[in-house]
C-alpha positions in Angstrom: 1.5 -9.9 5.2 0.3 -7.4 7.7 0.5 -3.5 7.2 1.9 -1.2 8.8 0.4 2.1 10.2 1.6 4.0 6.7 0.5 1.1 4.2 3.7 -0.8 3.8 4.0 -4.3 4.0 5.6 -5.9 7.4 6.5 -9.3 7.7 4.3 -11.3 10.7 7.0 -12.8 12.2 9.1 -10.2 14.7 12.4 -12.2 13.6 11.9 -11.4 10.1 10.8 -8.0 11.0 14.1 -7.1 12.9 15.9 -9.0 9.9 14.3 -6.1 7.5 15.1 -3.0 9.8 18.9 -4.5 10.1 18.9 -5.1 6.3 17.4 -1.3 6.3 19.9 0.2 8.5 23.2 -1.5 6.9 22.0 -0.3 3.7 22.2 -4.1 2.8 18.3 -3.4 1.3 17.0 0.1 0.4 14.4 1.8 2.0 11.8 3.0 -0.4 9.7 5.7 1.9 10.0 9.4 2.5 11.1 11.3 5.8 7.2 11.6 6.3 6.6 7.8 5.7 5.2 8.0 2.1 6.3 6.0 -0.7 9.1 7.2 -2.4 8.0 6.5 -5.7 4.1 7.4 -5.8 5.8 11.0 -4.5 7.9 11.4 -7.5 5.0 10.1 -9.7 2.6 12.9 -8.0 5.1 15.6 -8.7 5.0 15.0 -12.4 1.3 14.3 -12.8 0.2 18.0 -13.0 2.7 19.1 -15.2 2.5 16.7 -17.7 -1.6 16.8 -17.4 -1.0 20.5 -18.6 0.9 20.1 -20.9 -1.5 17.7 -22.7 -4.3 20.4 -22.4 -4.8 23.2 -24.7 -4.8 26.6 -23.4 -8.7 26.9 -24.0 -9.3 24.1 -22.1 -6.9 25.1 -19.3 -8.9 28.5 -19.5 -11.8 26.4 -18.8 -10.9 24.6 -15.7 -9.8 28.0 -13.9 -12.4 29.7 -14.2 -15.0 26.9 -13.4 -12.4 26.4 -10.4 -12.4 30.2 -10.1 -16.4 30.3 -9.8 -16.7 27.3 -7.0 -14.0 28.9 -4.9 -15.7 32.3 -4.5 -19.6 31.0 -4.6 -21.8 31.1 -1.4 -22.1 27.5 -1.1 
């Protein structure tokens, strides 16, 4: 199946194609991307990743990265 310019997967056939985007647009099948074209669910998963990494860290370690963040940021590199 080909892609599409975003990653999503199109059918080859133009028939099937305009079958999908009717499908799409009578709500018949749901459309699983963003305004922006990303994939509704890898966006949901990305909003929780951070959190829950943090919240599996202890404060020490958490300590750690920002400052070893910190020190990249402002170096003369």
């Amino acid at each position: 199946m080909p892609r599409g310019p975003k990653g999503e997967k199109r059918h080859a056939d133009t028939v099937q194609n305009a079958m999908l985007i009717a499908r799409i647009a009578t709500g018949e099948v749901e459309d699983l991307t963003t305004e922006d074209g990303k994939n509704a669910a890898a966006v949901a998963l990305g909003r929780m990743g951070g959190k829950a990494r943090a919240e599996g860290m202890s404060a020490k370690r958490r300590k750690e990265i920002a400052k070893k963040a910190a020190a990249k940021r402002w170096s003369q590199e």
